[in-house]
N, CA and C atoms as an extended XYZ file, in Angstrom:
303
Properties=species:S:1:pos:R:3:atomname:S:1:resname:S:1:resid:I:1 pbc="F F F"
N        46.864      -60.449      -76.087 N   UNK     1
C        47.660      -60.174      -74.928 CA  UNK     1
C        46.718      -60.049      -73.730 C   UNK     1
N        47.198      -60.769      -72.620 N   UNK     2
C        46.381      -60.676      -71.516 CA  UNK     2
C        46.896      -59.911      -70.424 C   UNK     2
N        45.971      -59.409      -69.462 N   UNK     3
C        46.592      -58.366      -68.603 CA  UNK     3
C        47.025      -59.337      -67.038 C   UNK     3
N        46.525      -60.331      -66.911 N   UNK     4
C        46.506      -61.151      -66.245 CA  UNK     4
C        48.196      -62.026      -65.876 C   UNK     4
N        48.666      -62.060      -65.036 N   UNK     5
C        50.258      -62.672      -65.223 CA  UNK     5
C        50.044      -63.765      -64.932 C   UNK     5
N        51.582      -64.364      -65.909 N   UNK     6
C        51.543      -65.702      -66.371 CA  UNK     6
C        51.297      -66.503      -64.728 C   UNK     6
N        51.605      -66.151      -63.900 N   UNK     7
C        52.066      -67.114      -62.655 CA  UNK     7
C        50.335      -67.082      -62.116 C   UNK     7
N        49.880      -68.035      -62.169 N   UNK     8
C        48.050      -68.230      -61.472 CA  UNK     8
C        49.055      -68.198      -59.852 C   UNK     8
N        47.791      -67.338      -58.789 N   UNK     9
C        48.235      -67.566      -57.585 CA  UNK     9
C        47.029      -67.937      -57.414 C   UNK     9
N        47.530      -69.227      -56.476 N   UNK    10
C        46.427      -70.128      -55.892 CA  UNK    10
C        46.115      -68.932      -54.137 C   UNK    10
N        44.606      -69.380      -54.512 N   UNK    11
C        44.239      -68.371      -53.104 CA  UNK    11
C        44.418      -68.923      -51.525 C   UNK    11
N        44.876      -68.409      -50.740 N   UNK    12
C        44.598      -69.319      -49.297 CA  UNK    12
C        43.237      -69.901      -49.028 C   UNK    12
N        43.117      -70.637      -48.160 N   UNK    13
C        42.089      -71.477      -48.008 CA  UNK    13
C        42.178      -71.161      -46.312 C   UNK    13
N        40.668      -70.646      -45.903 N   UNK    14
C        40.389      -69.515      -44.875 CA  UNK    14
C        40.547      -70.832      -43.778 C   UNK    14
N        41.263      -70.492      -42.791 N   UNK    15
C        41.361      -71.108      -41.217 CA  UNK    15
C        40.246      -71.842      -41.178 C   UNK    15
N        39.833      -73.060      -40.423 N   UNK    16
C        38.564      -73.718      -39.788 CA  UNK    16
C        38.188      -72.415      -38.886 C   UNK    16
N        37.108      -72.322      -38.678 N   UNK    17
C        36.293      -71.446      -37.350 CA  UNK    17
C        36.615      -71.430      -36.367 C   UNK    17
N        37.255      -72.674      -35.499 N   UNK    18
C        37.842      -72.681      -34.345 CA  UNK    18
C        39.381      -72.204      -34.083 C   UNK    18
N        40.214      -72.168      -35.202 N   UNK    19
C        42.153      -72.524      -35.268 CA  UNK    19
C        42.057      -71.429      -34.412 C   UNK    19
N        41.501      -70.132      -34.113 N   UNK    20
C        42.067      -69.103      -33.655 CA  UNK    20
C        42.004      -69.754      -32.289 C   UNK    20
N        40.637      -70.227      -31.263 N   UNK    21
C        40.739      -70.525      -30.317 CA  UNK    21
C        41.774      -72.001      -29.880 C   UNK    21
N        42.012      -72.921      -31.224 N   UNK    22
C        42.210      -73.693      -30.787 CA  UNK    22
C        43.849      -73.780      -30.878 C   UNK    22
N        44.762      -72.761      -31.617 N   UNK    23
C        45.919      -72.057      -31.236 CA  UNK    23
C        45.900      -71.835      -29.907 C   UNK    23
N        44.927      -70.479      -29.913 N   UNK    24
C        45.461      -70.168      -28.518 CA  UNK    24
C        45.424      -70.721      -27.390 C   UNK    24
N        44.896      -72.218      -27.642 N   UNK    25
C        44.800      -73.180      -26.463 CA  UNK    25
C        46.297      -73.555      -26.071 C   UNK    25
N        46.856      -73.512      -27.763 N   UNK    26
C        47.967      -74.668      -27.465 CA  UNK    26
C        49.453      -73.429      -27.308 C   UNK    26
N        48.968      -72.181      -27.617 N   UNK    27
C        49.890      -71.220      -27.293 CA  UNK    27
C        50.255      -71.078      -25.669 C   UNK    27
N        49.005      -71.245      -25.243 N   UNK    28
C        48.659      -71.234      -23.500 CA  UNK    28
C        49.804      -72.627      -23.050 C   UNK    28
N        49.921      -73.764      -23.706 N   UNK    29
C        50.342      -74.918      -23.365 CA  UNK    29
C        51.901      -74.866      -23.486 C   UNK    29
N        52.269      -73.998      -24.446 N   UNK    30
C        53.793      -73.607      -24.948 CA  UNK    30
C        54.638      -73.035      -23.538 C   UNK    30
N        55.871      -73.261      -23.716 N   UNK    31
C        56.776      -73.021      -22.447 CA  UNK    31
C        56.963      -70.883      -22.490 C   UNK    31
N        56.577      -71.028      -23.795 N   UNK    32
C        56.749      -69.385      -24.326 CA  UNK    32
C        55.646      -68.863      -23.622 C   UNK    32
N        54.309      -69.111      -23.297 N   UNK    33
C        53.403      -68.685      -23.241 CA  UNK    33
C        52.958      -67.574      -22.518 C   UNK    33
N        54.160      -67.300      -21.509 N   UNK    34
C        54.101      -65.834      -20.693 CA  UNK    34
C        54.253      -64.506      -21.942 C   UNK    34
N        55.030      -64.919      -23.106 N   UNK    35
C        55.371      -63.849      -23.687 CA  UNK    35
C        54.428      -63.920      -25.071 C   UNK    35
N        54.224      -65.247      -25.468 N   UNK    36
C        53.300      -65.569      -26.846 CA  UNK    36
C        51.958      -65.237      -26.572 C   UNK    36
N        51.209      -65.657      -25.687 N   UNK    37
C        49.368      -65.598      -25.321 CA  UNK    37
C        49.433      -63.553      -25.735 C   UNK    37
N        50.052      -63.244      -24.737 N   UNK    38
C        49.393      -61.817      -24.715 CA  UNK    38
C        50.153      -61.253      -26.563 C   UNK    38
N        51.439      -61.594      -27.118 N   UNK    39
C        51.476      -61.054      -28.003 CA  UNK    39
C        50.381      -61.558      -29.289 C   UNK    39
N        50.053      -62.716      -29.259 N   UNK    40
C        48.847      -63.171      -30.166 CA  UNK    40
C        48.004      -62.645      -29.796 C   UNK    40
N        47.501      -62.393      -28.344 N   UNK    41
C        46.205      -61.370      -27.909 CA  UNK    41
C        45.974      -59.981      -28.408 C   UNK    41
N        46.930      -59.640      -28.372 N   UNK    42
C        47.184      -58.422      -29.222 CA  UNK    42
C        47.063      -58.245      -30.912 C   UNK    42
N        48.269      -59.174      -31.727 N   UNK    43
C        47.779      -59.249      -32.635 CA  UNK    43
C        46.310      -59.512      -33.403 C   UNK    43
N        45.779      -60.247      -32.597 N   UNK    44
C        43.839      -60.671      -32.446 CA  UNK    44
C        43.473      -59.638      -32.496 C   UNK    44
N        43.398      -58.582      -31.762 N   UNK    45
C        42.945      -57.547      -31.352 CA  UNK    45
C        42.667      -56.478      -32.929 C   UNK    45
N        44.501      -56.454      -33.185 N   UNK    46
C        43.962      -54.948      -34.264 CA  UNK    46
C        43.550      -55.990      -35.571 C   UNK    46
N        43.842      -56.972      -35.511 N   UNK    47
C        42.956      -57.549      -36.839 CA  UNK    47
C        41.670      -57.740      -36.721 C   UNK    47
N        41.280      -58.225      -35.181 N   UNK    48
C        39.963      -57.831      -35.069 CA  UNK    48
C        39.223      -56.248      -35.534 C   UNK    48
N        39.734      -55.363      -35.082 N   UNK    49
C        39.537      -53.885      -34.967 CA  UNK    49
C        39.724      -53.558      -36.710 C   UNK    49
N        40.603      -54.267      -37.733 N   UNK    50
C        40.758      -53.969      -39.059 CA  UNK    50
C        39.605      -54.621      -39.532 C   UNK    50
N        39.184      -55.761      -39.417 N   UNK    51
C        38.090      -56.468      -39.716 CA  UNK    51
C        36.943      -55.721      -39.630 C   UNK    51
N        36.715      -55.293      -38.358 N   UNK    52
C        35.338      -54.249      -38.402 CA  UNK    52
C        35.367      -53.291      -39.284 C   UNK    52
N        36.704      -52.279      -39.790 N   UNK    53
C        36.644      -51.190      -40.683 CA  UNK    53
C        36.753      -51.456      -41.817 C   UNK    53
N        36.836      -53.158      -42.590 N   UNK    54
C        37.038      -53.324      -43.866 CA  UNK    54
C        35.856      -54.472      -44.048 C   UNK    54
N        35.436      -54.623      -43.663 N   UNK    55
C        34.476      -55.924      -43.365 CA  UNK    55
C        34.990      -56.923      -43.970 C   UNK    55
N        36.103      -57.514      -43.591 N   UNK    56
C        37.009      -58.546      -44.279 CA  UNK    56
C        37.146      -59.644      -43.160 C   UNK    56
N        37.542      -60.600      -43.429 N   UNK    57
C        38.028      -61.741      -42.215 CA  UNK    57
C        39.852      -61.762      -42.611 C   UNK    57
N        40.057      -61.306      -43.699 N   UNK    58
C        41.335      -61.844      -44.063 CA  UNK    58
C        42.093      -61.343      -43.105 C   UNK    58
N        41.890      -59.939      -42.095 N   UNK    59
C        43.907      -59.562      -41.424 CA  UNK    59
C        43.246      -61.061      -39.764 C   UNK    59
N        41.530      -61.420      -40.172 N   UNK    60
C        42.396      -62.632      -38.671 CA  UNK    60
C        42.443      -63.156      -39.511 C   UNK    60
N        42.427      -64.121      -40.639 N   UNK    61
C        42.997      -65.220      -41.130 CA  UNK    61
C        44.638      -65.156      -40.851 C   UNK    61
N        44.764      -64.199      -41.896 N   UNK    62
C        46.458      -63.766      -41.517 CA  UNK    62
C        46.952      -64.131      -40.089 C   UNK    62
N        46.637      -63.713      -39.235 N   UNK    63
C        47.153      -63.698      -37.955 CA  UNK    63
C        47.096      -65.272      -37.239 C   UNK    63
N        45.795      -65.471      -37.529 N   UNK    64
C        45.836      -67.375      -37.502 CA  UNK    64
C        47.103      -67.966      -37.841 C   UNK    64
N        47.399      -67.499      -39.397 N   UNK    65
C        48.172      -68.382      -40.122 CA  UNK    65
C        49.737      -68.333      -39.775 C   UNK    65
N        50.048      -66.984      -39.626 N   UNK    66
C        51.206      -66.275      -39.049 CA  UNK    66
C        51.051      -67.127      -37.478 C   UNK    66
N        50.589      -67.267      -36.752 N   UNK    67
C        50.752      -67.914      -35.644 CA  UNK    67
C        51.065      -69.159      -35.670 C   UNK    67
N        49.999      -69.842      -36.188 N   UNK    68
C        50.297      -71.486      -36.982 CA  UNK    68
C        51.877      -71.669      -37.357 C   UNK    68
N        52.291      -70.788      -38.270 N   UNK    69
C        53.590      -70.916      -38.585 CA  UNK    69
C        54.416      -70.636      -37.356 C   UNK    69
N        54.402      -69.862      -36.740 N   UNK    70
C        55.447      -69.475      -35.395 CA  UNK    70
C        55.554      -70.124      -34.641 C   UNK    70
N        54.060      -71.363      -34.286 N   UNK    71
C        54.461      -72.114      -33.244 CA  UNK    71
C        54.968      -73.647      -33.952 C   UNK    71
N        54.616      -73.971      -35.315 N   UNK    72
C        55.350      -74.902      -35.883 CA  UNK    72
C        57.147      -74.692      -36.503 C   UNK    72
N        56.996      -73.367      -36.359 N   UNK    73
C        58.704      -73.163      -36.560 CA  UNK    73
C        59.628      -73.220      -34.995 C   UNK    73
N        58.932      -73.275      -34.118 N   UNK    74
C        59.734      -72.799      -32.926 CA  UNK    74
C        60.476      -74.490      -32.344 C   UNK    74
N        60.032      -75.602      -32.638 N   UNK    75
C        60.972      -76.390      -32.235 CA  UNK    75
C        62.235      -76.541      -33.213 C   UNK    75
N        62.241      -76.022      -34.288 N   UNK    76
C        63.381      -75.815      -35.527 CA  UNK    76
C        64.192      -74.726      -34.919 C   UNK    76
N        63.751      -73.437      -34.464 N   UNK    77
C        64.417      -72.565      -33.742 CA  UNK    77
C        64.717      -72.858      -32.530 C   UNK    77
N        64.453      -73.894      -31.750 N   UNK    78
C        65.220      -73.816      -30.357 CA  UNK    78
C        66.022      -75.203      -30.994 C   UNK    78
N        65.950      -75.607      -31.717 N   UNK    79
C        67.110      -77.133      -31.963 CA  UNK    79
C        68.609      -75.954      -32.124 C   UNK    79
N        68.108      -75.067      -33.513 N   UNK    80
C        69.147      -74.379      -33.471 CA  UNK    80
C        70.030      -73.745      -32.678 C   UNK    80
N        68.690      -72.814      -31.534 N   UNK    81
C        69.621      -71.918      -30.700 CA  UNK    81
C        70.398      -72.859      -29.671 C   UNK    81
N        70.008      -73.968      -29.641 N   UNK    82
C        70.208      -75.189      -28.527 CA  UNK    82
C        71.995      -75.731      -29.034 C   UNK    82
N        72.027      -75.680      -30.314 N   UNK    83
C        72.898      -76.150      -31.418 CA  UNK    83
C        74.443      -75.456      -30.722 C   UNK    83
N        74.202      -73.968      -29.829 N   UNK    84
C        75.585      -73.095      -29.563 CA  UNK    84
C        76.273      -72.697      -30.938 C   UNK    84
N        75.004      -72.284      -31.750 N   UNK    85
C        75.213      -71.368      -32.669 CA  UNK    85
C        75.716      -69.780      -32.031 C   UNK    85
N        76.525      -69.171      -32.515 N   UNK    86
C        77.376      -68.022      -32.339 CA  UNK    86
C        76.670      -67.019      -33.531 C   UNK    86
N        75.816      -66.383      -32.529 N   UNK    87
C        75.090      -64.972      -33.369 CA  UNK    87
C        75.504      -63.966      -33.334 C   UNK    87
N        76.698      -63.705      -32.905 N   UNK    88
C        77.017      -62.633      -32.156 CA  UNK    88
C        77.424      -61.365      -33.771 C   UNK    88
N        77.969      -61.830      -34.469 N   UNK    89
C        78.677      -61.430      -35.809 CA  UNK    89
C        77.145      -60.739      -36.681 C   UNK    89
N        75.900      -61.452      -36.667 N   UNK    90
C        74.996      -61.150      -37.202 CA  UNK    90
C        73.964      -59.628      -37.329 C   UNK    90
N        74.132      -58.985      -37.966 N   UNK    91
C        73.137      -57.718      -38.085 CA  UNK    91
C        71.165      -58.027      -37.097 C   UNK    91
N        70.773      -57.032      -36.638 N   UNK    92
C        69.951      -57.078      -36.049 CA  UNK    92
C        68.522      -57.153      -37.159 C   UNK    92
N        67.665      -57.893      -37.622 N   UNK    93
C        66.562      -57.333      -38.628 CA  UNK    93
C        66.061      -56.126      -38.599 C   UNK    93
N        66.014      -55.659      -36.730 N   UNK    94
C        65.066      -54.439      -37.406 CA  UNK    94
C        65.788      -53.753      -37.948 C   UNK    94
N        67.064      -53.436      -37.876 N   UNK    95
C        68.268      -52.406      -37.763 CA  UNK    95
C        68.060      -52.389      -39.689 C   UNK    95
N        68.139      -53.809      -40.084 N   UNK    96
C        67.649      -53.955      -41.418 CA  UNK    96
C        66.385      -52.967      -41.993 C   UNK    96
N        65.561      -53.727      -41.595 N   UNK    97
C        64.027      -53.090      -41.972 CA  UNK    97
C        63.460      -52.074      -41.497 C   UNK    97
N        63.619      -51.958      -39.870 N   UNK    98
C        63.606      -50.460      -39.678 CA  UNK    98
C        62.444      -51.362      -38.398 C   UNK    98
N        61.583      -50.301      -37.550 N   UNK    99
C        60.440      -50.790      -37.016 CA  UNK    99
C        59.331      -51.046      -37.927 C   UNK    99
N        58.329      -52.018      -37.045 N   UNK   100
C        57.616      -53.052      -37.589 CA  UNK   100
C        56.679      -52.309      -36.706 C   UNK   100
N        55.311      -52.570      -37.235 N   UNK   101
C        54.010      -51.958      -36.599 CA  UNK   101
C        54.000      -52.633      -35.131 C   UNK   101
């Protein structure tokens, strides 16, 4: 018997060296960018600041990757909101989950 579970998780494969700057190039280029630059600036920030107290790279990888995804999901989310989808009926997430750091 092994202690090990059946499901192998394949590990992430760490950002190139540049994605962080070269996101935030193209975050800067986004129509969002009054509200995205400074909230990725921020997020940068305490993963930077976690990084120093764990000597890890992983919370900026994370934040890379989490960004990567947000700005490749956002033309899927404005087709939708564009769509005159009716949200109105829908529960709020945080109201769900509660606050988020």
């Amino acid at each position: 018997m092994s202690a090990q579970s059946e499901e192998a998780s394949v590990p992430l494969s760490a950002p190139a060296p540049a994605a962080a700057a070269q996101l935030l190039a193209r975050l800067r280029e986004d129509r969002r960018a009054e509200v995205w630059v400074p909230a990725f600036e921020r997020d940068w920030g305490r993963a930077l600041e976690d990084s120093r107290h764990t000597y890890s790279l992983t919370p900026l990888h994370d934040v890379v990757r989490a960004w990567q995804q947000r700005l490749a999901a956002a033309p899927a989310v404005d087709a939708y909101l564009d769509s005159g989808r009716d949200e109105t009926g829908f529960v709020d997430l945080d109201d769900v989950l509660g606050p988020r750091r």
